[in-house]
PADOMAR-158780 format. One record per residue (C-alpha): residue number from 1; x, y, z. Coordinates in steps of 0.05 Angstrom, whole numbers, plus 5000, padded with zeros to 4 digits. Example, Ala and Ser with C-alpha at 12.3 -4.5 7.8 and 13.67 -1.06 7.14 Angstrom:
REM residues 2
num:x:y:z
1:5246:4910:5156 .
2:5273:4979:5143 .
//
This chain:
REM residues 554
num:x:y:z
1:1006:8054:7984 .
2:0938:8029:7965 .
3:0939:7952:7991 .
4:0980:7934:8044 .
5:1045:7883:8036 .
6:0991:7831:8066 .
7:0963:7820:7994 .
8:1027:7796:7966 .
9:1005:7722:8013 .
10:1543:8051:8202 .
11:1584:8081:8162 .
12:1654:8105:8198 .
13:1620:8174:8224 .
14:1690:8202:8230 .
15:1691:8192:8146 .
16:1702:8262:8116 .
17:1703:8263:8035 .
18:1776:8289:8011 .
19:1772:8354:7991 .
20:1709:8376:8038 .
21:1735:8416:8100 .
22:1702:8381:8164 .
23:1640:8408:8195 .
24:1639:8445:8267 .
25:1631:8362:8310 .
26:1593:8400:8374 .
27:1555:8360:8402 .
28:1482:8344:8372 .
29:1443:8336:8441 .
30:1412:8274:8466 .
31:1430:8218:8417 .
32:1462:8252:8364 .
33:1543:8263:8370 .
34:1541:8323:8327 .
35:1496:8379:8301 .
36:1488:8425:8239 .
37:1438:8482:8231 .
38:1377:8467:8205 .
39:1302:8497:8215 .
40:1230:8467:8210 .
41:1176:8503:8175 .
42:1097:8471:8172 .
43:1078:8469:8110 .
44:1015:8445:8120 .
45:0954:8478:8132 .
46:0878:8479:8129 .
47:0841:8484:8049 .
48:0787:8452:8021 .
49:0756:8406:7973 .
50:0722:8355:7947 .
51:0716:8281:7981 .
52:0665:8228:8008 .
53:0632:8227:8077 .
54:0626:8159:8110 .
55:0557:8155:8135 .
56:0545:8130:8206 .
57:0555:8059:8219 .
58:0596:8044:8155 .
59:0665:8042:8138 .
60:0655:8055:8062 .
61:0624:8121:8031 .
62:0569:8117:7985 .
63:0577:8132:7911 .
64:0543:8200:7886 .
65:0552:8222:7959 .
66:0619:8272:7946 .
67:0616:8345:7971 .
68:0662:8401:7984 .
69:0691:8401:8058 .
70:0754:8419:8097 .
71:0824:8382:8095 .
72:0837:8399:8157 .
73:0862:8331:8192 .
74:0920:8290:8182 .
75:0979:8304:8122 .
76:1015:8238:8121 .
77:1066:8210:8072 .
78:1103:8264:8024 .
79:1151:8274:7967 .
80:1189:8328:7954 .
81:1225:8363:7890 .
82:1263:8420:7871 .
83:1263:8463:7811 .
84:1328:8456:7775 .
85:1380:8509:7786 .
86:1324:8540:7840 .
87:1302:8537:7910 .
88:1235:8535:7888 .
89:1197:8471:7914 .
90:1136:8431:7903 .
91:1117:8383:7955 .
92:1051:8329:7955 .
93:1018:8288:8020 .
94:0962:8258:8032 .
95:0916:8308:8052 .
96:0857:8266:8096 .
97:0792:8290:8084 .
98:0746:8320:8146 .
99:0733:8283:8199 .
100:0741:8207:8160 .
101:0816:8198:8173 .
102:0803:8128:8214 .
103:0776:8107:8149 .
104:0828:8131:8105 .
105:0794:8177:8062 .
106:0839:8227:8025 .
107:0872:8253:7965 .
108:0939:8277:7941 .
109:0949:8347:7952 .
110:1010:8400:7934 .
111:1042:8453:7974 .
112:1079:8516:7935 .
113:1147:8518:7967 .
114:1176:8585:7937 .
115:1247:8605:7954 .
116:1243:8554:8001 .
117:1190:8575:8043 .
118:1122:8547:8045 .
119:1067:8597:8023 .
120:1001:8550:8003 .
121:0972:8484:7997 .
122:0918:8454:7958 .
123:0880:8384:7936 .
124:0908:8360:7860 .
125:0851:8371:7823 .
126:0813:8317:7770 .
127:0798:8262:7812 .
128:0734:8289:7871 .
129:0667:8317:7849 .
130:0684:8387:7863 .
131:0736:8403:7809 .
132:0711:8355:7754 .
133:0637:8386:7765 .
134:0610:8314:7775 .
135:0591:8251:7821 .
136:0605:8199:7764 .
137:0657:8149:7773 .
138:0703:8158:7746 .
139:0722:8217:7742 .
140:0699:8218:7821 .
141:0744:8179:7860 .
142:0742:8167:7942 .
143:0820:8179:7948 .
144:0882:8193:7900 .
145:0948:8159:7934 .
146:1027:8149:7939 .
147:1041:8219:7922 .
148:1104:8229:7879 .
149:1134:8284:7844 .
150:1190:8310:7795 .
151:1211:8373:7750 .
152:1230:8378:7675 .
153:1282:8419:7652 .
154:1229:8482:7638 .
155:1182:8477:7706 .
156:1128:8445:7703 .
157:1114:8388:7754 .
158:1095:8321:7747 .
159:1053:8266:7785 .
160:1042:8198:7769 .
161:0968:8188:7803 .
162:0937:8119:7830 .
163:0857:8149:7841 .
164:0819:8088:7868 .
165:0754:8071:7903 .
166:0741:8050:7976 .
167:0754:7978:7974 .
168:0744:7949:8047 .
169:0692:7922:8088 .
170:0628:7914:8045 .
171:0646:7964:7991 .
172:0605:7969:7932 .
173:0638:8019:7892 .
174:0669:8019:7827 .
175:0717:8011:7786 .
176:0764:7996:7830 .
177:0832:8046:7798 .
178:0869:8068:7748 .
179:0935:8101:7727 .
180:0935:8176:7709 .
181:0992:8229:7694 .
182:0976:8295:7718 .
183:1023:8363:7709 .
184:1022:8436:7736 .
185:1058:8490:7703 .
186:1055:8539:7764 .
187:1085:8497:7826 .
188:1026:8452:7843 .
189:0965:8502:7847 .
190:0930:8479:7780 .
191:0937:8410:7757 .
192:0921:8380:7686 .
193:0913:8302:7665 .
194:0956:8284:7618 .
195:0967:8243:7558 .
196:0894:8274:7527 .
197:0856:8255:7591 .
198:0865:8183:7576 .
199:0886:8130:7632 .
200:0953:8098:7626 .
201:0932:8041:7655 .
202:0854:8028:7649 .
203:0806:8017:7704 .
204:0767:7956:7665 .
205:0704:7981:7702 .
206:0721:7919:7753 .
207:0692:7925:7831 .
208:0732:7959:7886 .
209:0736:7897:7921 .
210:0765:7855:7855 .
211:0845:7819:7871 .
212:0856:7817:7807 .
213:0888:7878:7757 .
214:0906:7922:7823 .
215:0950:7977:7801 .
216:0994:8012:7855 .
217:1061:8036:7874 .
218:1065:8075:7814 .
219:1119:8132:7809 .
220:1141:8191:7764 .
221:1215:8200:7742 .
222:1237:8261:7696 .
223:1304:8296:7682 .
224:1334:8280:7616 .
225:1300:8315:7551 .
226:1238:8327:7587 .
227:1222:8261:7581 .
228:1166:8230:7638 .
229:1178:8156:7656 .
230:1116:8135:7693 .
231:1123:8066:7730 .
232:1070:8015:7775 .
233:1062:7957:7791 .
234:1001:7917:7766 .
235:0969:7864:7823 .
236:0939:7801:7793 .
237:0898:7757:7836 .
238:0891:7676:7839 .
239:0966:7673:7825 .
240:0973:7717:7767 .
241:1030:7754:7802 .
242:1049:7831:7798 .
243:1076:7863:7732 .
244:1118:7919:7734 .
245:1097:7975:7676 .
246:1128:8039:7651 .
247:1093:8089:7598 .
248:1137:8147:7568 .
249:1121:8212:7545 .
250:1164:8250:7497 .
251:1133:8306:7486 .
252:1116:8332:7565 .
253:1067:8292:7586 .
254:1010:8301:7528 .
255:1018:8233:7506 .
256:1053:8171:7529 .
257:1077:8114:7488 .
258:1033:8050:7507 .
259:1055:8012:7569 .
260:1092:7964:7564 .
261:1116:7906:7619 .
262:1189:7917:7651 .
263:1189:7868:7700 .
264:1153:7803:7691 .
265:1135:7755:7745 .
266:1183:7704:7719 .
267:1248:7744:7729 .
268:1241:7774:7795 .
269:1192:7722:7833 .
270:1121:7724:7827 .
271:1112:7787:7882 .
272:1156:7842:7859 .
273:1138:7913:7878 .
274:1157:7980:7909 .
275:1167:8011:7836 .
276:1225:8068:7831 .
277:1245:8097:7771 .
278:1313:8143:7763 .
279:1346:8171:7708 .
280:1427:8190:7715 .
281:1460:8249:7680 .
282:1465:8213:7612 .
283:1395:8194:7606 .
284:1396:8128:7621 .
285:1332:8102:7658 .
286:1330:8052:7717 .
287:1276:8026:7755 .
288:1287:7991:7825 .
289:1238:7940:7853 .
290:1227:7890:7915 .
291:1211:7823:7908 .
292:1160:7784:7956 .
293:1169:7710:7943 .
294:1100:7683:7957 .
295:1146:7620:7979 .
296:1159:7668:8039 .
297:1234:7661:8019 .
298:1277:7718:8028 .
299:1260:7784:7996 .
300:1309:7812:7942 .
301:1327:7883:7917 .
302:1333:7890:7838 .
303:1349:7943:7793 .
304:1341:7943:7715 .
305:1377:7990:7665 .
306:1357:8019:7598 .
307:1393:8056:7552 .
308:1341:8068:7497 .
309:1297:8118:7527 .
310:1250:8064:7571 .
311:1229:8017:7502 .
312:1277:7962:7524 .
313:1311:7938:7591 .
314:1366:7897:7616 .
315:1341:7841:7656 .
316:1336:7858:7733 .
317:1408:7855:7775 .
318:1387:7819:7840 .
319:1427:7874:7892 .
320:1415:7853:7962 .
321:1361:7814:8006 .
322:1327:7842:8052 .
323:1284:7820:8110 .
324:1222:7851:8127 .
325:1196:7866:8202 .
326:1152:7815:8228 .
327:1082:7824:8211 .
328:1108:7894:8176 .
329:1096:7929:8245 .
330:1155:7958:8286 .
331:1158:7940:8358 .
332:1109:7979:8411 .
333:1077:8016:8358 .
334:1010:7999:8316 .
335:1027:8035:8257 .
336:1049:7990:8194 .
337:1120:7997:8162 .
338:1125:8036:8104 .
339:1163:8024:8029 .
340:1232:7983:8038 .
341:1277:8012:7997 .
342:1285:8082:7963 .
343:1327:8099:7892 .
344:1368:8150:7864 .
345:1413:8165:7810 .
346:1465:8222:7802 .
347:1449:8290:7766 .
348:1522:8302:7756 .
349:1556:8225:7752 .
350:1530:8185:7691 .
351:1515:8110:7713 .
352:1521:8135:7791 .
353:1464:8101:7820 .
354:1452:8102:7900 .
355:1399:8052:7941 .
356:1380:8065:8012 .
357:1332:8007:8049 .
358:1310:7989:8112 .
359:1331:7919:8135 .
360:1302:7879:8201 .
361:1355:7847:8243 .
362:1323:7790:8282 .
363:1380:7769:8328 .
364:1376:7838:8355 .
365:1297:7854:8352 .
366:1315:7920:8305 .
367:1301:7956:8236 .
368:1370:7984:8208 .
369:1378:8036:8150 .
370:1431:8011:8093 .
371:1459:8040:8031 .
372:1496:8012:7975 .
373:1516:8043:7908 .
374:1535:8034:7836 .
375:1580:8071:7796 .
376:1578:8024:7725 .
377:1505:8033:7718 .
378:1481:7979:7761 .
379:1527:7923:7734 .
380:1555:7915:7806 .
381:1544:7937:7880 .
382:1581:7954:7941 .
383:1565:7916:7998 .
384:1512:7949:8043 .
385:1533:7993:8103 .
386:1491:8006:8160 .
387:1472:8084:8152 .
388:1451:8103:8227 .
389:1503:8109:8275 .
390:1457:8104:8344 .
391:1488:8075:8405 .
392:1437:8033:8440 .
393:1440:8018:8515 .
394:1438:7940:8521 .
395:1378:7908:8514 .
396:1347:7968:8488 .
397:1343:7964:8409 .
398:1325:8019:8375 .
399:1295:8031:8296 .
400:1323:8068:8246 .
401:1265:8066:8187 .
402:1232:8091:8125 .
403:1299:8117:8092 .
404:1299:8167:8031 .
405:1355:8181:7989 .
406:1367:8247:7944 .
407:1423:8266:7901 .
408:1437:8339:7882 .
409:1479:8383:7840 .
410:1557:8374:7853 .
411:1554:8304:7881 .
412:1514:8311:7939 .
413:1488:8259:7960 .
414:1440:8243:8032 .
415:1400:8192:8062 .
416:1350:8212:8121 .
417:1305:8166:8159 .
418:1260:8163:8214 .
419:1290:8154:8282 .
420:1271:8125:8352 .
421:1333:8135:8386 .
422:1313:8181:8434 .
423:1257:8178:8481 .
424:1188:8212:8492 .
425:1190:8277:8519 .
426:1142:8307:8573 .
427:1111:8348:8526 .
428:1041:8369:8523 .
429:1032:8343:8446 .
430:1059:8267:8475 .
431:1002:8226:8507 .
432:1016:8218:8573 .
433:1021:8146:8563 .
434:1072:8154:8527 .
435:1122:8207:8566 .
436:1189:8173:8574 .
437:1173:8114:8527 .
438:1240:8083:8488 .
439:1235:8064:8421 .
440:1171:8101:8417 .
441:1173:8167:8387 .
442:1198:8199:8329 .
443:1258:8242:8302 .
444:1282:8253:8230 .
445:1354:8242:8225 .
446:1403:8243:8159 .
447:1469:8230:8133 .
448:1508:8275:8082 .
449:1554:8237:8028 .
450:1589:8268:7975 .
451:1609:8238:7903 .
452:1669:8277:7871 .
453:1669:8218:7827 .
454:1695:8153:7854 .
455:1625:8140:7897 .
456:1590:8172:7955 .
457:1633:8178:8018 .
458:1593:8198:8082 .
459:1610:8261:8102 .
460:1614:8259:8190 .
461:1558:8231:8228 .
462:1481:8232:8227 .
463:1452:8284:8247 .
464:1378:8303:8270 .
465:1333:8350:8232 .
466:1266:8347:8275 .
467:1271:8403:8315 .
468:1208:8363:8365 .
469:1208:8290:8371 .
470:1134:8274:8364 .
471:1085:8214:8384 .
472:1065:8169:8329 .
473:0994:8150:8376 .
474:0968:8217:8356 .
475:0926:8245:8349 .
476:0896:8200:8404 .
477:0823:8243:8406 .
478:0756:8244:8376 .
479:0721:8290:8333 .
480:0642:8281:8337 .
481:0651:8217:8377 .
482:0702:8187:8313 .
483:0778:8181:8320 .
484:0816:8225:8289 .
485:0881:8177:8280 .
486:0891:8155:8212 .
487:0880:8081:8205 .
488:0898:8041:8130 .
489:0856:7994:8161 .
490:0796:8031:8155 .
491:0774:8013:8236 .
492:0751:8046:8291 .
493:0784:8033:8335 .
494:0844:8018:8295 .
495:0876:7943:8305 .
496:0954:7934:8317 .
497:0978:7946:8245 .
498:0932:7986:8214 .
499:0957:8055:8242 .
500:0986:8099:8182 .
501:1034:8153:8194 .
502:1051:8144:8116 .
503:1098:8095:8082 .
504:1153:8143:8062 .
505:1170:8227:8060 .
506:1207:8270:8023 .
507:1277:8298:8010 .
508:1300:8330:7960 .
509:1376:8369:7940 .
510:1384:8438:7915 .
511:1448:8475:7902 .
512:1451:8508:7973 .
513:1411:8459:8016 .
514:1378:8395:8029 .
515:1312:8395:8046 .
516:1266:8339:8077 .
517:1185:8341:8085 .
518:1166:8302:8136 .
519:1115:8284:8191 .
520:1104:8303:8263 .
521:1053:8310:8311 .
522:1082:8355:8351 .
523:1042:8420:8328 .
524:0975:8432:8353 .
525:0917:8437:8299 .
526:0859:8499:8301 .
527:0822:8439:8308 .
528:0781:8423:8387 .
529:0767:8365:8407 .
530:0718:8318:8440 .
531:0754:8314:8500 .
532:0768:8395:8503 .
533:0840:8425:8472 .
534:0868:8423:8409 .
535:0865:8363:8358 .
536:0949:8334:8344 .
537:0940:8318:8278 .
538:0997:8291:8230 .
539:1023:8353:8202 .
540:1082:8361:8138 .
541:1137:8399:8161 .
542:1197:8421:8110 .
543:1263:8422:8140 .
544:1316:8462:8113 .
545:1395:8440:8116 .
546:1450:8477:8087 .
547:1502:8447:8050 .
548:1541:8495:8071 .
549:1536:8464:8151 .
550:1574:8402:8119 .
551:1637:8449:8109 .
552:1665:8480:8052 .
553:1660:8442:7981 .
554:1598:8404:8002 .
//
């Protein structure tokens, strides 16, 4: 996410789906009534590249200034895909660049995810001085955000890329961003622009620090023909509202059909964002947004349909409202809440369309994860269920946030959040401050449905997938006197809100397992400190879950 939402002024866990034999229900440990086997992998770890230093006493780099240096700091906020028919994975993060991570500067990166197994990781190249061999601006940009990835039928990788300039405090740097399509044909290591090198959305040469023509949330979708739908949202200051765009390419990704407007202001409120495109097994495209009223009314959830290869669409279905946290920061924490809703349609189901969000309840002072699905391609909705199944002691809420939803060959189907269920460990990677803190720290926790058809029924309860529940204050030290926690509000120190432990993470379904890449804290960097011992930076970690620990047919 490049501007924060400021600019915009359970399920029955005994459920088993007929025909899938029940999983083993020992007990999960701690919070969780039942387990599966799983395992955690880092996928992270250190590279280099090209980025911007942030001279003392500033908060903004200085153009021309770009040189090679380590990413070796904070990987934060991730998406995840897997090569059809494969177990072969390519993941992206932001990959924070040396020492700068309090004033978010960083790029996309990839991570090669053979077999399953993380091997290497690397910046996406086109967008710093290092791999396009110059300081100019463009092609030199300060970051590349809101990573996103997806297939075609033939392997090659796709990622819809928002490359902007620093834009806080007294920046002077443009322009201020752009839309780009970039592809890899061998998992992620090599990346290529797209449509001839050419923009699909142009920067206008306006200043970093411009409100109007912001582009962001953009997102890639790709299954059907090899077709790539690229979708964003465009920000447009003094009360111009947010337009929601989409470009297709037909011929994979070397040129794209012009833009063209989806989702005007006037049929989904003048704030509409959180862009998600999806296409379902017969090709039809769908793109989900959010709606900010700048009335502050409620917020709504919309989805729109088209069934000519992205030229035309329906007008938007209004699904659900939503409300948002208060101030967009979850209690106790500083870090701001991530992306509301997630979207997915079904490899396997044509018109099988599933929608996960996260939904504030203020009677109770806590953030709830809900699904609701489609099976007539959007036309109509089930009524939203409440996906975590975490039994709170009274008076002592706990958030269930930042859900993702996959759907995989055969009907699988899962949804997997962030959790705060269970409390801080004693644990030498938890700040001491925060050993034995509730509603604190961080697990990853899912739930397994399964479509034969009719809809996605849950299959048993949630269960957790973070092997270490981590600290989201990390990494609390200093690296030459600057703090090493990543801040989207470009401060040091960082203010109640600004903290960043990403807006979303990955998961992703294969034919033998579902996989998840996802934050923690937990594991120590080769990094030392200011204050002696090892640097806890935000690392990406893939879990693995096999289907097969759902019981047989799942």
């Amino acid at each position: 996410m490049k501007r924060s939402i400021a600019v915009l002024g359970v399920l029955g866990t005994a459920s088993l789906v007929l025909g899938v034999a029940p999983f083993a229900t020992a007990s999960g440990g701690g919070p969780w009534s039942v387990s599966v086997p799983f395992t955690n992998v880092v996928a992270s770890s250190p590279t280099t590249g090209g980025g911007y230093p942030v001279p003392p006493g500033s908060r903004v780099p200085e153009a021309g200034t770009c040189r090679e240096g380590p990413f070796n700091a904070n990987h934060s906020e991730s998406w995840l895909a897997v090569k059809p028919g494969t177990e072969d994975l390519v993941g992206t993060s932001k990959f924070f660049f040396d020492k700068y991570s309090t004033f978010y500067m960083f790029y996309n990166g990839a991570y090669q995810i053979p077999n399953g197994t993380p091997t290497t990781n690397n910046q996406v190249q086109g967008y710093d001085c290092i791999s396009t061999g110059t300081q100019a601006m463009p092609p030199s940009w300060t970051d590349t955000t809101d990573p996103n990835v997806d297939f075609d039928t033939q392997g090659r990788i796709y990622q819809t890329m928002l490359p902007f300039n620093a834009f806080w405090d007294a920046s002077r740097l443009h322009p201020d961003g752009e839309i780009d399509m970039s592809y890899s044909d061998d998992m992620g290591r090599t990346w290529v622009k797209g449509n001839g090198g050419k923009p699909l959305e142009p920067s206008n040469n306006a200043s970093a620090r411009q409100a109007g023509h912001v582009e962001d949330k953009q997102w890639v979708g790709n299954r059907f023909q090899d077709h790539v739908y690229a979708a964003w949202a465009v920000f447009n200051g003094n009360g111009g509202g947010i337009k929601v765009r989409m470009a297709v390419s037909r011929d994979r990704g070397q040129t794209f059909a012009k833009a063209v407007t989806i989702a005007p202001p006037s049929q989904v409120s003048a704030g509409a964002t959180f862009v998600y495109p999806a296409i379902d097994a017969a090709g039809n495209v769908y793109v989900s947004v959010v709606s900010f009223p700048p009335n502050g009314t409620a917020s709504t959830i919309y989805v729109a349909r088209s069934t000519d290869d992205g030229r035309t669409f329906s007008a938007f279905v209004p699904i659900t409202t939503v409300t948002m946290v208060p101030g967009g920061v979850l209690p106790n924490t500083r870090f701001r809440d991530g992306i509301t809703e997630n979207f997915a349609a079904s490899p396997t189901y044509p018109s099988h369309l599933y929608l996960t969000y996260e939904d504030w309840d203020a009677v109770i002072g806590k953030m709830d994860v809900k699904f609701t699905q489609s099976t007539d391609g959007g036309a109509t909705w089930t009524a939203p269920a409440v996906v975590n199944d975490d039994v709170d002691a009274a008076g002592v809420p706990t958030d269930q946030f930042q859900p993702s939803v996959a759907a995989g060959p055969d009907g699988a189907v899962a949804v997997a959040f962030y959790d705060r269920r269970q409390a801080c460990p004693n644990d030498p990677s938890v700040l001491p401050a925060d050993v034995g803190r509730t509603n604190f720290c961080i697990d990853t926790s899912l739930q397994a449905y399964k479509d034969s058809g009719s809809g996605a029924v849950p299959v048993g309860a949630n269960v957790r997938i973070s092997t270490f529940t981590w600290d989201p204050e990390q990494p609390g030290q200093h690296l030459d006197g600057i703090s090493q926690y990543p801040c989207a509000g470009a401060t040091d120190p960082c203010a109640v809100g600004g903290g960043f432990i990403g807006d979303y993470f990955g998961l992703a379904i294969s034919g033998s397992n579902i996989y998840a890449l996802m934050v923690s804290t937990h594991y120590p960097s080769n990094v030392t400190a200011d204050e002696g011992g090892p640097i806890y930076y935000q690392q990406q970690v893939l879990a693995t879950v096999p289907r097969t620990g759902f019981g047989t047919g799942y």
